[in-house]
C-alpha positions in Angstrom: 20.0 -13.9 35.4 16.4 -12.8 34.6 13.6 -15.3 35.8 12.0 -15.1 31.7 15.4 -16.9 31.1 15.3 -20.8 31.6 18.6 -22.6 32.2 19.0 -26.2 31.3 22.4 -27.8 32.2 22.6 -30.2 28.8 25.9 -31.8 29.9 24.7 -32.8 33.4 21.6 -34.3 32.1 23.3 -36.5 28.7 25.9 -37.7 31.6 23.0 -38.7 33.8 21.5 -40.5 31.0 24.5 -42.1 29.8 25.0 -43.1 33.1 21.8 -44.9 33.6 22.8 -47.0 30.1 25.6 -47.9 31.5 24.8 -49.3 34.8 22.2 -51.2 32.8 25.0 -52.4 30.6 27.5 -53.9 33.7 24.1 -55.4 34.8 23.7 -57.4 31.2 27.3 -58.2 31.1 27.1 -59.7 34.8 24.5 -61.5 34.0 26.5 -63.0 30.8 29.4 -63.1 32.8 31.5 -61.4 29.9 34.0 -58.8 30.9 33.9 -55.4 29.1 37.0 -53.8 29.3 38.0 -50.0 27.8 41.3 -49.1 26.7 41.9 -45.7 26.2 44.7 -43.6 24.7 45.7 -40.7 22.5 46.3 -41.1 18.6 49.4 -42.9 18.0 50.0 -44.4 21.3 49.6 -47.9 20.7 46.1 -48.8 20.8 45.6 -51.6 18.5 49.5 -53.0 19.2 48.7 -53.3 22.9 45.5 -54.7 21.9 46.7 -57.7 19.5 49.2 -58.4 21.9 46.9 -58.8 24.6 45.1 -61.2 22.3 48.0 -63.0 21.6 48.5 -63.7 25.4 45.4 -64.5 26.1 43.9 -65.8 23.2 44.1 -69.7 24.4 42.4 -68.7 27.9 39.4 -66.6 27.1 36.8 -66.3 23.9 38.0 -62.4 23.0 35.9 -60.0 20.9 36.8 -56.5 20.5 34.9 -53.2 20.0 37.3 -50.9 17.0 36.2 -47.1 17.8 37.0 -44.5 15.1 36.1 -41.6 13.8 36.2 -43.1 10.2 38.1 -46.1 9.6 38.5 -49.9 9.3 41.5 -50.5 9.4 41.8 -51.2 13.2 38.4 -54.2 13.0 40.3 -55.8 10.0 43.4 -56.1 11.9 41.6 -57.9 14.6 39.1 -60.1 12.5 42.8 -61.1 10.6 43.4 -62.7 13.7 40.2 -64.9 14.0 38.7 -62.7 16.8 35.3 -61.5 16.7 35.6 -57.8 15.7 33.0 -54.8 15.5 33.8 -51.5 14.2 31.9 -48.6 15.5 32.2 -45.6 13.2 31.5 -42.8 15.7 30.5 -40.0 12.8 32.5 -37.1 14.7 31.9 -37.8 18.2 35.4 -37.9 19.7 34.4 -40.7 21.9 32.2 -43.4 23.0 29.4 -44.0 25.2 27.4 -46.4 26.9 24.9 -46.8 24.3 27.2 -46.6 21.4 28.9 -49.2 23.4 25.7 -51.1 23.9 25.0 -51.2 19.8 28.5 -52.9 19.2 27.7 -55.3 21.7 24.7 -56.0 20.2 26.2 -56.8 17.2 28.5 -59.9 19.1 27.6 -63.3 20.6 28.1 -62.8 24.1 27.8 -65.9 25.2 30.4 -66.9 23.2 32.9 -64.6 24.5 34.8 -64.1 27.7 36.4 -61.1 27.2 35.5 -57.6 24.9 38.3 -55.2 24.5 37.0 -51.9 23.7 39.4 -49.7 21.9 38.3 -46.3 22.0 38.7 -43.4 20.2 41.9 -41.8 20.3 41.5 -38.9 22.7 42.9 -37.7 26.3 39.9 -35.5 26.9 36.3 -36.7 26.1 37.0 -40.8 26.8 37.6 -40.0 30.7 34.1 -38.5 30.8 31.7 -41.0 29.7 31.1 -44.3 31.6 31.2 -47.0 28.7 29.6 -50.0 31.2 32.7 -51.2 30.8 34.1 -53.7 33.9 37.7 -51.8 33.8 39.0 -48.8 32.3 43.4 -48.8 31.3 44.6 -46.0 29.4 47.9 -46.0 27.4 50.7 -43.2 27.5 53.7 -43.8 25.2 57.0 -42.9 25.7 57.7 -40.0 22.7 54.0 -38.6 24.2 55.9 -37.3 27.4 56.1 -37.4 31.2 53.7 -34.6 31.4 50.2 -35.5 30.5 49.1 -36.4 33.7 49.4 -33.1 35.0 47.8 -32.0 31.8 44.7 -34.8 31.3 44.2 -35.6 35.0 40.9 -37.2 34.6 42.2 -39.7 32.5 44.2 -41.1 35.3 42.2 -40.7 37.8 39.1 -42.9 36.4 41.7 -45.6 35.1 42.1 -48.8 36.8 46.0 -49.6 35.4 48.3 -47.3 32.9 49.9 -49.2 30.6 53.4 -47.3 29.8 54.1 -48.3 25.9 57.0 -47.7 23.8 59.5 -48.4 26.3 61.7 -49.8 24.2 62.7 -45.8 23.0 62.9 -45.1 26.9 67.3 -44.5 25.7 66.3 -42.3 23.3 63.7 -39.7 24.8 63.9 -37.6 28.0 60.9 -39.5 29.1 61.2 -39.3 33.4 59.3 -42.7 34.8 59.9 -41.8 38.3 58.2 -38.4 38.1 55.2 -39.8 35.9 54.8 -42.6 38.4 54.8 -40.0 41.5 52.6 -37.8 39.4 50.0 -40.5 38.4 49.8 -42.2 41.6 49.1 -38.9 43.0 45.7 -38.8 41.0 44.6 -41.8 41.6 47.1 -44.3 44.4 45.2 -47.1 43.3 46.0 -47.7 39.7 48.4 -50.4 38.2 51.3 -49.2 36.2 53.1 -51.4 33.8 55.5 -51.0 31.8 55.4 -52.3 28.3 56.1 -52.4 24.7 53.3 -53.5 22.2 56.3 -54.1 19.6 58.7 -56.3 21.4 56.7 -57.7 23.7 58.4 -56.8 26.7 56.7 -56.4 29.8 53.3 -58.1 28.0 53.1 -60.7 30.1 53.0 -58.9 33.2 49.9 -56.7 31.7 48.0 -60.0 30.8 48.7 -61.8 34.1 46.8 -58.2 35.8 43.9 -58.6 33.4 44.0 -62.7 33.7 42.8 -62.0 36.9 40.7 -59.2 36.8 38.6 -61.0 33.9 39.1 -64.1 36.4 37.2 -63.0 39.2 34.4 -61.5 37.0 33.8 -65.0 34.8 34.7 -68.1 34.5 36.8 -68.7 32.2 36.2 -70.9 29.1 39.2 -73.3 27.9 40.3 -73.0 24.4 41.0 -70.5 21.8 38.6 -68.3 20.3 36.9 -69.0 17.3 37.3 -67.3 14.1 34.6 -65.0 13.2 33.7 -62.2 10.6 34.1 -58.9 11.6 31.1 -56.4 11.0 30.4 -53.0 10.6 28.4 -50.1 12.5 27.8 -46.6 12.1 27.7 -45.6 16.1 27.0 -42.2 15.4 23.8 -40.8 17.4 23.6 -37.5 14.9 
């Protein structure tokens, strides 16, 4: 390389920024004693399900809010705010993921002392999700069934910065060639510390497993409030930093 050329490595430095955001963020959300967790998942694999689930089981031991991520799109938010949960959509503009300060604006926008617990669903993705710290306490991804027994040889980081791995769908586990024992021995290679459940967002089965795992995990970070959360109007936020 010629010395009149000047190289400047712009994807160290934006994680190194994003990174001091974020450790700023876990330090805001200790002291409120609300724990931020980030689900993430590819399109189709059962995001929002798992997530209104989740509420469902929880709903009556922690104050929930939830962070929607997408590209462009409501629909997710209103789903939740249906439900009476504080709900946030961040409208990303393009970026294919979130990060901490994207994160930080949507948290902005909720009353943390009111809540517990913030779900963040991400933006559907297998790629750029795994690479940007969101502050978040936890990170749990999502693989469904029909997505195959492959992907963690294909999106490694994904498992291997994931504290648990929901399996969803299983319900069509009869119907697809989907191998559990060689996802489990391929996953726990990555990463031998992660939690694997099995579950499905439309029946419910295996649900209660997954919530009594993040019961505790949200648990030991807070103490928990009694009662059910209370209904509130979900909002709106362009997240993009374009």
């Amino acid at each position: 390389m010629s010395d009149a050329v000047r190289l400047i490595e712009i994807k160290e430095e934006i994680h190194a920024d994003n990174q001091r955001v974020a450790q700023g963020l876990r330090r805001q959300l200790e002291e409120k004693k609300t724990f931020l967790l980030n689900v993430m998942s590819s399109p189709g694999a059962g995001k929002t399900s798992t997530i209104l689930r989740t509420i469902e089981a929880l709903r009556d031991r922690f104050r929930i809010g939830v962070l929607e991520a997408d590209i462009d799109s409501m629909v997710d938010a209103e789903l939740i705010a249906a439900q009476g949960i504080s709900a946030v959509q961040l409208r990303t503009g393009g970026f294919c993921h979130l990060d901490a300060a994207m994160v930080a604006k949507g948290l902005d926008a909720l009353d943390l002392d009111a809540l517990d617990v913030v779900l963040i669903e991400n933006v559907g993705n297998l790629v750029c999700p795994a690479e940007f710290d969101t502050g978040a306490v936890k990170n749990v991804m999502i693989l469904s069934v029909p997505e195959g027994d492959d992907k963690p040889l294909k999106y490694p980081l994904m498992f291997t910065v994931s504290d648990a791995l929901l399996v969803n769908k299983i319900d069509y586990l009869p119907f697809s060639d989907f191998n559990l024992e060689a996802m489990r021995e391929r996953v726990l290679r990555l990463n031998p510390h992660i939690e694997i459940f099995e579950i499905s967002a439309k029946t419910g089965q295996g649900v209660e497993q997954w919530a009594a795992w993040l019961s505790r995990e949200a648990s030991s970070f807070i103490a928990p409030a009694s009662g059910a959360a209370r209904p509130r109007i979900g909002k709106f936020l362009n997240a993009s930093r374009c």
